[in-house]
C-alpha positions as CSV (number, residue, x, y, z in Angstrom):
1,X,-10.3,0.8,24.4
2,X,-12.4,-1.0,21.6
3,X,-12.3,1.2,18.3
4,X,-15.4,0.9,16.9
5,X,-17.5,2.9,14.6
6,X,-20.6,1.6,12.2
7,X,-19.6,1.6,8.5
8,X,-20.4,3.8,6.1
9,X,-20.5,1.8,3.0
10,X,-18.3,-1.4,1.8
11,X,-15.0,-1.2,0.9
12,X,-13.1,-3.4,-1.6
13,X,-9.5,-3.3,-2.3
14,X,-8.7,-1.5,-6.1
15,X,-5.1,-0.7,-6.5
16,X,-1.7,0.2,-4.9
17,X,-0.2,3.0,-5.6
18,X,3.9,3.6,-5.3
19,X,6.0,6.4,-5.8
20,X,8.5,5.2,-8.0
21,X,12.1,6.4,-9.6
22,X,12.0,3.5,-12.1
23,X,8.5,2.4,-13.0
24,X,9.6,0.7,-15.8
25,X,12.0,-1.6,-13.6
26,X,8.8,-2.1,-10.7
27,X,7.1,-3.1,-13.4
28,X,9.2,-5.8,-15.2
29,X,9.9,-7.5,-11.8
30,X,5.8,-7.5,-11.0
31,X,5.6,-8.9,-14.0
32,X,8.4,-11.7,-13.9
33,X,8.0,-12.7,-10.9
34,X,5.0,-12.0,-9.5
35,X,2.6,-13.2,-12.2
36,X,1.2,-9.5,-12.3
37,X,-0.1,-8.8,-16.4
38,X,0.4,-5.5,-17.9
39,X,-3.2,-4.6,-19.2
40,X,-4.1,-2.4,-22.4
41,X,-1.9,0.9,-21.5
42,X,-4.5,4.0,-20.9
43,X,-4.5,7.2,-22.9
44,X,-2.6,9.7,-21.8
45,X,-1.3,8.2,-18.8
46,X,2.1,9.1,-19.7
47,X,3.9,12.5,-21.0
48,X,6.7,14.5,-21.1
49,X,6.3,15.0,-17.0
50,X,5.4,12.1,-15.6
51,X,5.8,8.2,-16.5
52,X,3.1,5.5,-15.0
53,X,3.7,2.1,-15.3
54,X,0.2,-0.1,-14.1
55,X,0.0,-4.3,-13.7
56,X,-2.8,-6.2,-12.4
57,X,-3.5,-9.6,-11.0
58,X,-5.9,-12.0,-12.2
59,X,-8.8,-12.1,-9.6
60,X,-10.7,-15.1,-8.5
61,X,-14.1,-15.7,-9.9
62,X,-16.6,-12.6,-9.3
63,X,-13.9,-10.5,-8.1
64,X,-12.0,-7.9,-9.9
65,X,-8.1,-7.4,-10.4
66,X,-5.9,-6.0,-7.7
67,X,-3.6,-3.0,-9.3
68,X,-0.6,-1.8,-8.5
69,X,1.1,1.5,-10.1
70,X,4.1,2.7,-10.2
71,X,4.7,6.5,-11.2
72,X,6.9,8.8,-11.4
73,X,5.7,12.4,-11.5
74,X,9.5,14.0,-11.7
75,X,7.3,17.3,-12.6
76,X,5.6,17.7,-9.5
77,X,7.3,19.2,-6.4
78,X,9.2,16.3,-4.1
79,X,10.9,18.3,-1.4
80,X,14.4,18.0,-0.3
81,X,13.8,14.4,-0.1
82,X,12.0,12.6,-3.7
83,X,11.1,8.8,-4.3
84,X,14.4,9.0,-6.2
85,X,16.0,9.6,-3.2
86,X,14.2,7.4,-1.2
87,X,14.6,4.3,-3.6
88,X,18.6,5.3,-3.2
89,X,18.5,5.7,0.3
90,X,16.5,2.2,0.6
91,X,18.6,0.3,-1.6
92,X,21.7,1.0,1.0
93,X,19.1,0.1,4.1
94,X,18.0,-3.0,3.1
95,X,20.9,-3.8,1.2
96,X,20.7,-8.0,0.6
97,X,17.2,-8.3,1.8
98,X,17.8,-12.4,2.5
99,X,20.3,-11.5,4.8
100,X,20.3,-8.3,6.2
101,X,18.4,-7.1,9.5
102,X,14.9,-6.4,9.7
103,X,14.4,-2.8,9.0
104,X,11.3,-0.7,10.2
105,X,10.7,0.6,6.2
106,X,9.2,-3.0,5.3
107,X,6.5,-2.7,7.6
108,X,5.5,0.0,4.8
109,X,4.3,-2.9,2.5
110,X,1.0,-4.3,0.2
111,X,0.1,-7.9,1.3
112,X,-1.8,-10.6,-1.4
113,X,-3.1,-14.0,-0.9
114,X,-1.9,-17.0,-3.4
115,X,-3.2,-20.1,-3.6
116,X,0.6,-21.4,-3.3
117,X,3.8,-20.2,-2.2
118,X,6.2,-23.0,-3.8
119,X,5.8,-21.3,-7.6
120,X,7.2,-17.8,-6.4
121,X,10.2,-19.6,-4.4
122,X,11.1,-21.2,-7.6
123,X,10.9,-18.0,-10.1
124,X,12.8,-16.6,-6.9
125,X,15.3,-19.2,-6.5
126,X,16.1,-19.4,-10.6
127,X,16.1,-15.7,-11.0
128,X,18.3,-15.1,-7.9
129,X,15.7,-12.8,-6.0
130,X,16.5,-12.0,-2.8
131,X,13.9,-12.5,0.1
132,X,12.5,-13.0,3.7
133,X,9.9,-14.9,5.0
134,X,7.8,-14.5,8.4
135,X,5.2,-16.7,10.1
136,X,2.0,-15.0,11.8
137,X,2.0,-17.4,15.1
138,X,4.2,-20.0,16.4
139,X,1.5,-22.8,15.0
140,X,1.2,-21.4,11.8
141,X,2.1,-23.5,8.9
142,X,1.9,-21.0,6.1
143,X,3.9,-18.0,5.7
144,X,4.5,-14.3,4.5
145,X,7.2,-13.9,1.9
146,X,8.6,-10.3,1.5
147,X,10.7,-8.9,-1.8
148,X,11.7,-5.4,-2.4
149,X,10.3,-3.9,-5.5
150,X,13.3,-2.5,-7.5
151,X,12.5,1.1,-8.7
152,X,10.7,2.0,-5.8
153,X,12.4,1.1,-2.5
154,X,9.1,-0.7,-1.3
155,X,9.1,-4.2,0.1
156,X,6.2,-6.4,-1.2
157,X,4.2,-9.3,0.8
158,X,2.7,-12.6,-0.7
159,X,1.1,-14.8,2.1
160,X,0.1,-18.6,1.5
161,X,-1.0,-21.3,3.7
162,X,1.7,-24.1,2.1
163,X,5.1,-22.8,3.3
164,X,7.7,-25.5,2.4
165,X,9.1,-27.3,5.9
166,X,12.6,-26.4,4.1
167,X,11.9,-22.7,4.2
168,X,13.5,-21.4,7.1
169,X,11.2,-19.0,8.9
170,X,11.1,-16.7,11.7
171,X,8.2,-15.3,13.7
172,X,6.7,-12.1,13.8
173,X,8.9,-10.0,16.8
174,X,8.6,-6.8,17.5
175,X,11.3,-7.1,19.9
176,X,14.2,-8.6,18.0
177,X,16.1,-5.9,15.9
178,X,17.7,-8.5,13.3
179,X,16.0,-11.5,12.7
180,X,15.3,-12.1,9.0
181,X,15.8,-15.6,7.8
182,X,18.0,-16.9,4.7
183,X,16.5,-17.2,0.7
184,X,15.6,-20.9,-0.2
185,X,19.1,-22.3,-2.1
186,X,7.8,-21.5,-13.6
187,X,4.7,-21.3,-13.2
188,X,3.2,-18.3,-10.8
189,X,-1.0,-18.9,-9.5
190,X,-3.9,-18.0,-11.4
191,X,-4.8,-15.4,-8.8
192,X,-4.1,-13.0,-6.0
193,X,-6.5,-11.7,-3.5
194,X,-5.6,-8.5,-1.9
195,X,-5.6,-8.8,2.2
196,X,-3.8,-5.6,3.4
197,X,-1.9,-3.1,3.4
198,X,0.4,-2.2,5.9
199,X,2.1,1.0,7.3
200,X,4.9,2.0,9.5
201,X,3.9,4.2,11.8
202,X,4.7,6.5,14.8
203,X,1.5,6.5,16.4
204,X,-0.6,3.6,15.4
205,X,-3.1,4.3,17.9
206,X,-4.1,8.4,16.1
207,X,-3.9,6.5,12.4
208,X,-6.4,4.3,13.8
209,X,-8.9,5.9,15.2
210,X,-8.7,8.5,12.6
211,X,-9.8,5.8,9.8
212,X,-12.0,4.6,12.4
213,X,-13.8,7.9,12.5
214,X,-13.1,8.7,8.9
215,X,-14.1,5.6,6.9
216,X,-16.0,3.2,9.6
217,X,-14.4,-0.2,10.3
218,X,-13.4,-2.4,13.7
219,X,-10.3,-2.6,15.1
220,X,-9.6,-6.3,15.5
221,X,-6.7,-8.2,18.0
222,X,-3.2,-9.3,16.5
223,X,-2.5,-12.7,17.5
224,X,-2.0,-13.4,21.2
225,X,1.5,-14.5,20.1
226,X,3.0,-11.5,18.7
227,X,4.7,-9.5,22.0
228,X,3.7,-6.2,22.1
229,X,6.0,-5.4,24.8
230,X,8.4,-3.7,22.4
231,X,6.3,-2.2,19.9
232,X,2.6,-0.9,18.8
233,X,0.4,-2.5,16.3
234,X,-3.3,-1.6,15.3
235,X,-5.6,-4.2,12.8
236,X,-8.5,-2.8,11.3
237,X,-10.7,-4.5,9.2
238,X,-12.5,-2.2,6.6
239,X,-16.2,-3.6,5.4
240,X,-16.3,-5.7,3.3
241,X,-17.6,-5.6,0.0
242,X,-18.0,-2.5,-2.6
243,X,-17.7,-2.5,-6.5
244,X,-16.5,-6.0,-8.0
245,X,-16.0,-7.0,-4.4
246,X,-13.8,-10.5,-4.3
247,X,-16.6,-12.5,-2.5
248,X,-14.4,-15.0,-1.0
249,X,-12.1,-12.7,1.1
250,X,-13.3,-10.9,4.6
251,X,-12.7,-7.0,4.8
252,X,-9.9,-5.8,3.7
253,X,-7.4,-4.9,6.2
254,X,-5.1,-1.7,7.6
255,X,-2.1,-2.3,9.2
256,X,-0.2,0.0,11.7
257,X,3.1,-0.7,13.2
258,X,5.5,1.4,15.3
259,X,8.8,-0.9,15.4
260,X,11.1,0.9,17.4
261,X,13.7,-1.6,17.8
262,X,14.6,-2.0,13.9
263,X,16.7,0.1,12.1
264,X,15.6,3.1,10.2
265,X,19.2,4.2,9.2
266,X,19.1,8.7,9.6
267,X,15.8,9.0,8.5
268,X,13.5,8.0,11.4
269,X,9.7,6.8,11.3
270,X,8.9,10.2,12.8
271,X,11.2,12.5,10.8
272,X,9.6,11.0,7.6
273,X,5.8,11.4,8.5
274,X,6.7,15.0,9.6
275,X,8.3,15.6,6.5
276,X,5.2,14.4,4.3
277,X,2.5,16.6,6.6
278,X,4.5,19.5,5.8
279,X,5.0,18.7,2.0
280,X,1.2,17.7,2.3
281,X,-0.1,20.9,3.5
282,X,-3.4,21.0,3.6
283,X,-5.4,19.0,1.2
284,X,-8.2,20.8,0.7
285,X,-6.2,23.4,-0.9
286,X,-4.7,20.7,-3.6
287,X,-8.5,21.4,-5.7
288,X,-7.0,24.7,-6.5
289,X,-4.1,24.4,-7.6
290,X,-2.5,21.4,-10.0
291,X,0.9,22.9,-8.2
292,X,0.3,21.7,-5.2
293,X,0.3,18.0,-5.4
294,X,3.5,16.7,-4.7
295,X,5.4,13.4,-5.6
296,X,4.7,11.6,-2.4
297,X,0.9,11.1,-2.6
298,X,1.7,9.1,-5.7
299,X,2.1,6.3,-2.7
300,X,-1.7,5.8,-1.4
301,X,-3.5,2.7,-0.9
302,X,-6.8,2.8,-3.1
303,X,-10.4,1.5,-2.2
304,X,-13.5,1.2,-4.4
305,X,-17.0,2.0,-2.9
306,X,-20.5,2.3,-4.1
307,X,-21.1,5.9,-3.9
308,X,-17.7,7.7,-3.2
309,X,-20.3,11.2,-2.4
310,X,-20.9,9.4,0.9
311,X,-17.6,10.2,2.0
312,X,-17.1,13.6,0.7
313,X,-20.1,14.3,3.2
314,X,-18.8,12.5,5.9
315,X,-15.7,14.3,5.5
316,X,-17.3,17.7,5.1
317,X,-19.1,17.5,8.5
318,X,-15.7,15.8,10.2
319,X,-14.0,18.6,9.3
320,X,-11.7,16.0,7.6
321,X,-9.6,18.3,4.5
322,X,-9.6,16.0,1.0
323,X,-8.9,16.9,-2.5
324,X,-10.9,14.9,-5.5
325,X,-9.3,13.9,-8.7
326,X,-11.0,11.9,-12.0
327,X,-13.4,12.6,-15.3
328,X,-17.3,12.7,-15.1
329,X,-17.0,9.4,-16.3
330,X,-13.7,7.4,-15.2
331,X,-13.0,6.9,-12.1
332,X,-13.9,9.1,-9.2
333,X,-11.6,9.7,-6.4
334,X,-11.3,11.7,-2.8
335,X,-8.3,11.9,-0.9
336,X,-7.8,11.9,2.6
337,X,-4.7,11.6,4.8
338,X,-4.1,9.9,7.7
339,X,-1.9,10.9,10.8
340,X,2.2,10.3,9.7
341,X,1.2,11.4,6.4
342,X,-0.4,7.8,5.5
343,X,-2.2,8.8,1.9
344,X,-5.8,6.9,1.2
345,X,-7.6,7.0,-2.0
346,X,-11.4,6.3,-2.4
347,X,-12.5,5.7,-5.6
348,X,-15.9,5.2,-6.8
349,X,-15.7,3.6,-11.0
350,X,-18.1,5.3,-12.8
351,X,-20.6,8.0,-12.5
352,X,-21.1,8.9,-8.9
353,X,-24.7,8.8,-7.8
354,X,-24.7,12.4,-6.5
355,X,-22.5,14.9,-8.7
356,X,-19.3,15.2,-7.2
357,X,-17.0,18.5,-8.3
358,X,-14.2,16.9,-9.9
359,X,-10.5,18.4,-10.7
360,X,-9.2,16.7,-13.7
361,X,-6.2,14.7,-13.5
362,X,-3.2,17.0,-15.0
363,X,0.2,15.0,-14.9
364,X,1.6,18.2,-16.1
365,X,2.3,20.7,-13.0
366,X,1.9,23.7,-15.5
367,X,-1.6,22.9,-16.4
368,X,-4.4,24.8,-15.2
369,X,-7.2,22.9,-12.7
């Protein structure tokens, strides 16, 4: 069935948000090797309880910079199971990601556009940085190349249209439980244009529909070539556009992928979304209480729109729960959640055009909302 719902407003892709136990470390390495910049630090973004640690990309012309932060709120509540223990437990999955099997955690991943792959292979090659690459369709001549951001656990995806004959790629498969291909054995691009995120997921069909219904967009067909015989994916393509839209890329897009034939190691796709509904709660009630918010929706995917009021209407007559966080006159920002516990953050820049109740960021659990 076709997935279909008339958009709201226009999305546009702002930041990527990761729940981090070493944000310094995600940092460095976005920074080395990625070409990411470390812009003027904000004030008050990090205290006694929490440490942030944000890089951008340079954006093409008339667009603005993609994001991507990496925090570590060790004061907020994290469950029996914290980033710090996820970045642990990740580090032993994956282990050496050019040649260990293809687990069912990277499909959790952001995905960027460069103009040209062959830069990053060399800062990877000299700097001995462990890798994968994939190939979207058996005709493709570009390809995605994947690296695990250290601090975090979190796999990372650049995608160019220039993949090296030499590099030794494999296809998309859904079906195959191992196959990752071997590393290649300083300059980095001017830009990156976000394209995706992507998530791992139990039921791609519910996330789906539910952004669907909750934010507008279109549901759009994988490639014919990737089997779907083993596994479940869902495309949607947000619409395109919003605050300091990049002009030359179509909607941004949402990935969902159930992949039951890679490893997972103990903790299953569907142990770990029930785990993060039930730390969750219910977001409505996160307005009331600065205790509430827990370490885990540090990891969201963050959009820009025009008027970020249009949603908190939608969302009141969807019955759809959200908490807001910003200042009158920084960024504003409604969150929802998605089914698995998939956190999404829509984020208007300034002054919204309708007054919007706002709770104040507090990194400190202690302090009053």
């Amino acid at each position: 069935m076709l997935l279909l719902a008339s958009p709201t407003t226009a999305f546009s892709p702002w930041r990527v948000n990761y729940a981090c136990s070493d944000p310094d470390a995600a940092a460095h390495f976005a920074i080395a090797y990625l070409g990411a910049r470390e812009p003027t630090p904000v004030p008050g973004r990090n205290a006694s309880c929490a440490k942030i640690r944000q890089v951008d990309f340079a954006a093409p012309p008339g667009g603005r910079p993609f994001e991507l932060s990496f925090v570590d709120s060790f004061d907020k509540r994290g469950g029996s199971f914290t980033p710090a223990n996820w970045t642990a437990y990740a580090s032993r999955l994956y282990g050496n990601l050019s040649t260990s099997s293809y687990t069912a955690w990277a499909d959790n991943h952001a995905g960027v556009y460069v103009p040209s792959i062959v830069p990053y292979l060399d800062a990877f090659d000299k700097g001995g940085v462990e890798f994968f690459t994939r190939r979207q369709t058996a005709t493709d001549q570009g390809c995605d190349v994947i690296v695990l951001l250290p601090g975090c656990g979190q796999v990372f995806e650049l995608r160019a249209d220039d993949c090296p004959a030499s590099t030794p790629v494999h296809d998309w498969n859904l079906c195959e439980p191992t196959n990752v291909s071997a590393s290649l054995g300083r300059s980095r691009n001017a830009w990156v244009v976000p394209w995706k995120m992507t998530f791992a997921s139990s039921d791609p069909a519910a996330a789906a529909a539910f952004v669907v219904r909750a934010l507008g967009g279109t549901v759009i067909a994988p490639s014919a070539d990737l089997n779907q015989s083993c596994g479940t994916v869902r495309w949607l393509a947000l619409p395109k556009g919003g605050s300091g839209a990049n002009d030359d890329t179509d909607g941004f897009q949402l990935h969902f992928v159930y992949n039951p034939r890679k490893r997972t190691g103990p903790l299953t796709v569907e142990r770990f979304e029930k785990y993060l509904s039930q730390l969750h709660g219910n977001l409505s009630a996160i307005n009331g209480s600065a205790a509430l918010y827990d370490q885990w929706l540090d990891s969201h995917v963050a959009l820009l729109v025009d008027d970020v009021t249009v949603y908190t209407s939608r969302f009141d007559a969807l019955g759809v729960p959200y908490f807001t966080r910003g200042e009158l006159e920084g960024p504003q920002e409604i969150f929802v959640e998605a089914p698995g516990g998939i956190i999404i953050d829509i984020a208007h820049s300034g002054r919204a055009k309708t007054p919007l109740g706002l709770a104040p960021w507090h990194l400190c659990t202690g302090d009053t909302v």
